[in-house]
C-alpha positions in Angstrom: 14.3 12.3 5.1 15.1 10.7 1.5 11.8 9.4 0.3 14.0 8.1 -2.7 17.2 6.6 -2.3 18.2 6.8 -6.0 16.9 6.4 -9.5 17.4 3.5 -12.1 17.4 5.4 -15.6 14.1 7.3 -14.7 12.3 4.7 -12.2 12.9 5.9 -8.7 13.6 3.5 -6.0 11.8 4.5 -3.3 13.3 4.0 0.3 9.8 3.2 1.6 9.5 -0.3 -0.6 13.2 -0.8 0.1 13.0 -0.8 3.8 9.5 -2.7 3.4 11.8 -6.1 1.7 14.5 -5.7 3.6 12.3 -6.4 6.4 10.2 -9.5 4.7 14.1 -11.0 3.9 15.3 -10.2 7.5 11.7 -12.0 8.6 11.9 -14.9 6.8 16.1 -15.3 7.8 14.9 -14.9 11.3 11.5 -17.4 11.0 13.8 -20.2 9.3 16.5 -19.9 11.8 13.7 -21.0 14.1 12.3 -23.3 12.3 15.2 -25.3 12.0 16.5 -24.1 15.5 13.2 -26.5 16.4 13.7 -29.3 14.2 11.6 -28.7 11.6 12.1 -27.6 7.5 13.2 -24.3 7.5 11.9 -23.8 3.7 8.8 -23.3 4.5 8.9 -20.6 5.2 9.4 -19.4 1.7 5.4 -19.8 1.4 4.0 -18.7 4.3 6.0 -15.7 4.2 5.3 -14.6 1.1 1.3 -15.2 1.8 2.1 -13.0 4.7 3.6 -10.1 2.5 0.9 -9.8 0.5 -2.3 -10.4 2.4 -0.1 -8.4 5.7 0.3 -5.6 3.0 -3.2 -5.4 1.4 -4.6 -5.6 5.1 -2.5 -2.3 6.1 -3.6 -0.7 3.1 -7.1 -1.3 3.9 -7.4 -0.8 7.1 -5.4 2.9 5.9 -7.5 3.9 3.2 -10.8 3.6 5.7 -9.5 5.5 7.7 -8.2 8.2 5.3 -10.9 8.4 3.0 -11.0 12.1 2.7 -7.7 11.8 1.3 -8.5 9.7 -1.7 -11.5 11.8 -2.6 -11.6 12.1 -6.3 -8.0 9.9 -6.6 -8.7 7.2 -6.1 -5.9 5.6 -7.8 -3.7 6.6 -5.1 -5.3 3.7 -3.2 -2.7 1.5 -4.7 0.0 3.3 -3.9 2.1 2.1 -1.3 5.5 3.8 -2.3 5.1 6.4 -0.5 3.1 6.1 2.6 -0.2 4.6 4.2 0.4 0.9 5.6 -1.3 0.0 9.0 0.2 -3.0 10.7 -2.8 -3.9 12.8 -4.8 -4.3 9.4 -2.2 -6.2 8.1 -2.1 -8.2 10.9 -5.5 -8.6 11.2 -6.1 -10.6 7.2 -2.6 -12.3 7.8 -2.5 -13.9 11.1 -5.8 -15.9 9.8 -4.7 -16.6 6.4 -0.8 -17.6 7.7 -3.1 -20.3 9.9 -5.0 -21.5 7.1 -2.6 -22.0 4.7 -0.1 -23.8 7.9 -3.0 -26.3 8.4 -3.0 -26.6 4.3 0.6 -27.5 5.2 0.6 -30.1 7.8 2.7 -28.0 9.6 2.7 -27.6 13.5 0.5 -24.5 14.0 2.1 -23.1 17.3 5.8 -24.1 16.2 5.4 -22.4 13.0 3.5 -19.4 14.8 6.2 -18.9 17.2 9.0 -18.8 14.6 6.6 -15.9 12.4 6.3 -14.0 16.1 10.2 -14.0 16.6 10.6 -12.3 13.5 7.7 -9.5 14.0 10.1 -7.1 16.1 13.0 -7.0 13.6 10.7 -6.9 10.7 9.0 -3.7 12.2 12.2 -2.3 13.6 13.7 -2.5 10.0 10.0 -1.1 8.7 10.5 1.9 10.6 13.6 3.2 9.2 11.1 3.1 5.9 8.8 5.7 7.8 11.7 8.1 9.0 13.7 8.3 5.5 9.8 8.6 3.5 8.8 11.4 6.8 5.5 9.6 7.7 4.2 8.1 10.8 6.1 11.1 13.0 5.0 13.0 16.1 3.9 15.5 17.9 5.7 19.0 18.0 9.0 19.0 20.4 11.2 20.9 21.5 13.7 18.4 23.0 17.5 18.2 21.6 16.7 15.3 19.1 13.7 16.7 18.0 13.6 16.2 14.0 12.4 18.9 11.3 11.6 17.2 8.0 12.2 19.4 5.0 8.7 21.1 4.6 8.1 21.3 8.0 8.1 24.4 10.1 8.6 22.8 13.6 10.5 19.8 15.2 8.3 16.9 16.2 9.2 13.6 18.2 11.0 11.3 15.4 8.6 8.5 16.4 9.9 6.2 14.0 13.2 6.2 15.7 11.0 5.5 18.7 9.5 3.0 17.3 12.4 1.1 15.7 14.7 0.8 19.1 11.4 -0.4 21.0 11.2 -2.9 18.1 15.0 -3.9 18.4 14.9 -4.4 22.5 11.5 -6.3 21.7 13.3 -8.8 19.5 16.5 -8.9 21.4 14.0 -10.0 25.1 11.9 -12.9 22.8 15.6 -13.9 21.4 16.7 -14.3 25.3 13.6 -15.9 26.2 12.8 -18.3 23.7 14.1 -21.2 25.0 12.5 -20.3 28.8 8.8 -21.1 27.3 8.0 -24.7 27.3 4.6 -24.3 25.4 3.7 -23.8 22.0 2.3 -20.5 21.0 3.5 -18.5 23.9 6.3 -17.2 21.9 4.0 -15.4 19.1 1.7 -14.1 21.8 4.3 -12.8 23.9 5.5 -11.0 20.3 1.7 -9.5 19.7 1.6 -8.2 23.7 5.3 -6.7 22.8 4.0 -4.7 19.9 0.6 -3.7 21.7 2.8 -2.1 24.7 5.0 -0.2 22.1 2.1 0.9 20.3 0.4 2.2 23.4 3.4 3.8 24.5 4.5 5.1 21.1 0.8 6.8 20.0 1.8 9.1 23.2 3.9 10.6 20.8 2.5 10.4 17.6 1.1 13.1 15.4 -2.4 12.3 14.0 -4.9 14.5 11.5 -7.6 13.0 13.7 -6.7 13.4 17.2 -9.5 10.7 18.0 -6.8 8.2 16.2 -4.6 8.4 18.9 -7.2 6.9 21.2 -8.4 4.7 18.6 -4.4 2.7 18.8 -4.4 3.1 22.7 -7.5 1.0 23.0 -6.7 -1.4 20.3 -2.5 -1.6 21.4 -4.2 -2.0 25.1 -6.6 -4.8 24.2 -4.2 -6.4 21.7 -1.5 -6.9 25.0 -4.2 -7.5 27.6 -5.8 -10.7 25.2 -1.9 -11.7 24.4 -0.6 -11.5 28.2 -3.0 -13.4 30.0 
């Protein structure tokens, strides 16, 4: 655990908001590879991308701090800060995937190619996300007692390092839409096979996960399970 990799004079550098643009730059790599792997102009991803960021990241703050708002009774400021912890990818997802498709058709650009190239690069981006949540100690699990069990500093008891979990999950996620890319002949199928990915993960991962609210964990099961049931069929 290292919530803060190092300081600049007396401005710490979180690892949190590291991790967090290392993913968007390993995201957009991996979108424009596709883009141009497909014929079409890589840089445009430049745009979308960075619409993504920031309506993906005020999204998963949202959909956070509605669901924490004990925890920002009477500091509120604290709403705003995403340094630390508190980002929610199905509320990001939820205020990015529509404005990503808006701003597409604002384009020109083929909606199902471009959607395609923004699912390949989910997986990596989340994998990459994750190491974020391990060094900053959020997002872990449950108490364990098995021989990789971590103890953050603070803590009086292992728990399942869920964000490790998470991350190789992620990494074999991207790997399988890498192989089979080129096997899907229709448009879109790619970015829903990436959303069903991510909703089995999820599923499988909240099994593990330590909530304040234990009605959370079934909260994710239900939406991870009808995220991959609308995204598989």
């Amino acid at each position: 655990m290292r919530p803060v990799l190092f300081h600049i004079g007396s401005f710490p550098v979180y690892s949190y908001g590291v991790m967090l643009f290392l993913a968007f730059m390993a995201a957009v790599f991996v979108a424009r590879s596709e883009l141009n792997r497909r014929g079409l102009d890589g840089s445009s991803i430049y745009l979308i991308a960075a619409v993504a960021a920031i309506t993906g990241v005020i999204g998963a703050r949202i959909f956070y701090v509605l669901g924490n708002l004990d925890t920002f009774s009477g500091n509120w400021g604290q709403m705003f800060d995403i340094n630390m912890r508190g980002l929610v990818f199905y509320g990001g997802l939820a205020l990015a995937v529509p404005s990503c498709l808006l701003l597409i058709r604002y384009l020109k650009l083929p909606l199902g190619a471009v959607s395609d190239a923004i699912g390949l690069a989910i997986p990596l981006s989340l994998a990459i996300a994750r190491v974020g949540c391990f060094l900053n100690g959020c997002c872990g699990g449950k108490t364990s007692g098995l021989p990789w069990a971590v103890t953050f500093p603070g803590s009086p008891v292992a728990v399942h390092p869920t964000q490790i979990y998470e991350m190789i999950l992620d990494l074999l996620a991207f790997l399988f839409l890498l192989w089979v890319r080129k096997r899907l002949r229709r448009d879109w199928d790619l970015f829903l096979l990436s959303i069903a990915s991510y909703g089995l993960i999820r599923f499988v991962v909240e099994f593990f996960r330590y909530h304040v609210n234990p009605n959370a964990t079934i909260f994710f099961q239900v939406v991870s399970a009808v995220l991959f049931l609308a995204c598989s069929t």
